[in-house]
MDAnalysis code that builds the backbone (N, CA, C; Angstrom):
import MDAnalysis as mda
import numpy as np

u = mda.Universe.empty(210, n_residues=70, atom_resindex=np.repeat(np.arange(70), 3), trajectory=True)
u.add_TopologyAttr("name", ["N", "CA", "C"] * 70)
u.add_TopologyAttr("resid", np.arange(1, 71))
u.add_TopologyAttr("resname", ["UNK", "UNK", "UNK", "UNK", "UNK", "UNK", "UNK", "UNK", "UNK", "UNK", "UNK", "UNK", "UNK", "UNK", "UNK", "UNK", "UNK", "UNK", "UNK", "UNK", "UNK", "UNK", "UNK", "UNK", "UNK", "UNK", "UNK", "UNK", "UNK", "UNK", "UNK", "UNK", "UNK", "UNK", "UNK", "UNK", "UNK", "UNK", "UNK", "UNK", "UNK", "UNK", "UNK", "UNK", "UNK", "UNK", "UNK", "UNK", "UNK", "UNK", "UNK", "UNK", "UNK", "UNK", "UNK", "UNK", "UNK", "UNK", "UNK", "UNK", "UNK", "UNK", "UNK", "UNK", "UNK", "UNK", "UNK", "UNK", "UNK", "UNK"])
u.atoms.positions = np.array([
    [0.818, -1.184, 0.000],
    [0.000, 0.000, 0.000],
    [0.865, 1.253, 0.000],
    [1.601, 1.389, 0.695],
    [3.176, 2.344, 0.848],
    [3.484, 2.554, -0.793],
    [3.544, 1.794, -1.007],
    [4.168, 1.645, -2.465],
    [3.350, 2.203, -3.319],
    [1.790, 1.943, -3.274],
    [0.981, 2.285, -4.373],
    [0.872, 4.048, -4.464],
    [0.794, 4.075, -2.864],
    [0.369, 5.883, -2.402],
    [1.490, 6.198, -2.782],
    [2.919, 6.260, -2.957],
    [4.378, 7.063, -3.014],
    [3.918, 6.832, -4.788],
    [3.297, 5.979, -5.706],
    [2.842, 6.066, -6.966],
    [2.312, 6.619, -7.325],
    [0.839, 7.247, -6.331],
    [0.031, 7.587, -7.134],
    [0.687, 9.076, -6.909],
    [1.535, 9.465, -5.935],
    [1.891, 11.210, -5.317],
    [2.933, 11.417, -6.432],
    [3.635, 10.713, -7.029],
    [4.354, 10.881, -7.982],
    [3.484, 11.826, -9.474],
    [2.209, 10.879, -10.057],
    [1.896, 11.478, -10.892],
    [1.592, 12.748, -10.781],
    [0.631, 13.269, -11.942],
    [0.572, 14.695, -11.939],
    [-0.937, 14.965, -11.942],
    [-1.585, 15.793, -11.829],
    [-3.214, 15.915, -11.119],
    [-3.825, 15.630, -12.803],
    [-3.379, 15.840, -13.773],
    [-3.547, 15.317, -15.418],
    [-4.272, 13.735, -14.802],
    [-3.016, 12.937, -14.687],
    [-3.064, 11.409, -14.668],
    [-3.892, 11.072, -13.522],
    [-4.116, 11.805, -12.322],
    [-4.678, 11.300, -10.974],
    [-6.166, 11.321, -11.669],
    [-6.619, 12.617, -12.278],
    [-7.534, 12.917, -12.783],
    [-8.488, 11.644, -14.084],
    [-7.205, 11.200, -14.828],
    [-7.450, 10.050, -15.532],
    [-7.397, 9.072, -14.603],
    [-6.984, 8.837, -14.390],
    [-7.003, 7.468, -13.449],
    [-8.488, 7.264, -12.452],
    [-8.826, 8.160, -11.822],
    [-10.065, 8.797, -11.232],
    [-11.174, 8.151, -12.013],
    [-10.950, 8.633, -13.290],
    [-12.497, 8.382, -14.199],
    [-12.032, 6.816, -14.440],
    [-10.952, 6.130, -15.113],
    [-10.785, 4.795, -15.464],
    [-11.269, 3.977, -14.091],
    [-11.019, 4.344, -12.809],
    [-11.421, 3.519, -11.195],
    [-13.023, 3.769, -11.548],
    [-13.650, 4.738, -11.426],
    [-15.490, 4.502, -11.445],
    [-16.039, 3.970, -12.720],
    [-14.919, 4.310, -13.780],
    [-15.840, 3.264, -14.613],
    [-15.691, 1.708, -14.403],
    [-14.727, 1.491, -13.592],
    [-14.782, -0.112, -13.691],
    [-15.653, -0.575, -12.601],
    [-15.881, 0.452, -11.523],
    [-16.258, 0.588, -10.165],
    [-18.214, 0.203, -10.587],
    [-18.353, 0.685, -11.874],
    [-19.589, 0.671, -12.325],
    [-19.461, -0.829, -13.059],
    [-18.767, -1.045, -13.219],
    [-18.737, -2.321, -14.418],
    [-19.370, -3.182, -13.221],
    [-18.514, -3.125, -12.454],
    [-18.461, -4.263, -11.221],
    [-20.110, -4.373, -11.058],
    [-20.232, -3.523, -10.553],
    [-21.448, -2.789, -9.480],
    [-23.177, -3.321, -10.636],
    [-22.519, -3.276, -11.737],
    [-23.636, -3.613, -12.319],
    [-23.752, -5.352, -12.850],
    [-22.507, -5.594, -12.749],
    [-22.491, -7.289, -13.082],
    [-22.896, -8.037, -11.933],
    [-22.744, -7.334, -10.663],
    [-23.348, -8.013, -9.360],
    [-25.076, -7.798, -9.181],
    [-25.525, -6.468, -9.537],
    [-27.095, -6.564, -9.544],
    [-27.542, -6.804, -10.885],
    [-26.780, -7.517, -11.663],
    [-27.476, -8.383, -13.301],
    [-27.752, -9.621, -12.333],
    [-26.955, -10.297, -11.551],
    [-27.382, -11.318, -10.712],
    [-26.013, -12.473, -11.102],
    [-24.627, -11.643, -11.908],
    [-23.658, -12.402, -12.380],
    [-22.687, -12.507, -11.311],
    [-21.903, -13.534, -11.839],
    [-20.845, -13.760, -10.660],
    [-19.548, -13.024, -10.967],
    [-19.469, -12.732, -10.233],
    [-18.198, -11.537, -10.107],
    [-16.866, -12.733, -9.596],
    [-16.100, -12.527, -10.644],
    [-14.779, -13.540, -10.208],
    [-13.944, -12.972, -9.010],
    [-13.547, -11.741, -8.578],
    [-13.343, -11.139, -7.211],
    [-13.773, -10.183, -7.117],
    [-14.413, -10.715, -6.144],
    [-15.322, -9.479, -5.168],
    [-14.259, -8.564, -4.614],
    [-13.643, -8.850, -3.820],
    [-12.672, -7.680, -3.457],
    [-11.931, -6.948, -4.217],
    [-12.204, -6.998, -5.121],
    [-11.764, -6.293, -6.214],
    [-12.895, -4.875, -6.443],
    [-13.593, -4.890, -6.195],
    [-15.106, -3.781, -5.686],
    [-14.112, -3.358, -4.521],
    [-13.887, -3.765, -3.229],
    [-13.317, -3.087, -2.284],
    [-12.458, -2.449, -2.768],
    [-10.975, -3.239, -3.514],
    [-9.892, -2.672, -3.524],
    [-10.041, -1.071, -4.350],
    [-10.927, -1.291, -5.550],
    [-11.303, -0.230, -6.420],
    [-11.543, 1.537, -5.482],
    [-12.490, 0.749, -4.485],
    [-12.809, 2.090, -3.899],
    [-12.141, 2.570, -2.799],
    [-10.896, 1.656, -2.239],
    [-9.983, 2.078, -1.831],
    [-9.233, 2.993, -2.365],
    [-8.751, 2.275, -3.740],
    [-7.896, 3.246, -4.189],
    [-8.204, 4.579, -4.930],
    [-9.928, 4.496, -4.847],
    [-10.373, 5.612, -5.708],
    [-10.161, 6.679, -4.482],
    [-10.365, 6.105, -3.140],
    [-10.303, 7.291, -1.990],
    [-8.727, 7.629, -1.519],
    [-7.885, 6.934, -2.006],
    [-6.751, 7.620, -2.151],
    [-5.990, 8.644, -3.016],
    [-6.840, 8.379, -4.016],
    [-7.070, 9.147, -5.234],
    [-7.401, 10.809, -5.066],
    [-8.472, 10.510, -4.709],
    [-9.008, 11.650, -4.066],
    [-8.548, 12.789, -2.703],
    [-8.144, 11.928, -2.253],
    [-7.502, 11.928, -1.175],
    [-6.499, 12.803, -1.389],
    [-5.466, 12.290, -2.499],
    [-4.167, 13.702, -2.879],
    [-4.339, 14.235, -3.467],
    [-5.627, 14.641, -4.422],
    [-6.114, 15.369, -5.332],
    [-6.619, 16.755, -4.064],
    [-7.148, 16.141, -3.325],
    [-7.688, 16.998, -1.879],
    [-6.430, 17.978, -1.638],
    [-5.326, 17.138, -1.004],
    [-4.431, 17.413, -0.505],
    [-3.700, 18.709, -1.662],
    [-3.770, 18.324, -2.953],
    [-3.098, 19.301, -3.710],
    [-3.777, 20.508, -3.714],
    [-4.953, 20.686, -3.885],
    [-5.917, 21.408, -3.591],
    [-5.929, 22.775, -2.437],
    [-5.666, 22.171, -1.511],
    [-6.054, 22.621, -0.298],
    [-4.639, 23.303, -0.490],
    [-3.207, 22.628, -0.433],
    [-1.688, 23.287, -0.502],
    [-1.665, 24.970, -1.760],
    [-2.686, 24.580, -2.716],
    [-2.524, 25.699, -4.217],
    [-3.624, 26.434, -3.577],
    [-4.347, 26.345, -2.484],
    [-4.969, 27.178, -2.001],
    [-4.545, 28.204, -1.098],
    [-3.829, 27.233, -0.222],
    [-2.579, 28.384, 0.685],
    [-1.683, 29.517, -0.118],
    [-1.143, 28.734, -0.889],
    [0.041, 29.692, -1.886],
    [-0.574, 30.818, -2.366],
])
């Protein structure tokens, strides 16, 4: 997890921003293959998604709030 967050702080709010939309669209893929009534090959894979979408967000926040001070 260390690893993923020092990844995602690397990119640039461009790519966080892409990356953002590519996590809810799959976040939807999921979300709708489970109420079709299909079997989802990992489920935690729904968790992990919205984990990392809230980390996502999370330094998008953080950049935010810092270009607000300046």
């Amino acid at each position: 997890m260390v690893r993923e967050v020092a990844e995602l702080r690397r990119k640039s709010d461009q790519d966080l921003l892409k990356e953002l939309e590519e996590i809810r669209t799959e976040i939807r893929k999921l979300r709708s293959q489970i109420r079709a009534g299909g079997r989802v090959e990992n489920f935690m894979q729904l968790r992990n998604l919205r984990r990392r979408l809230a980390r996502v967000l999370t330094i998008l926040n953080e950049r935010r709030r810092e270009a607000e001070r300046a």
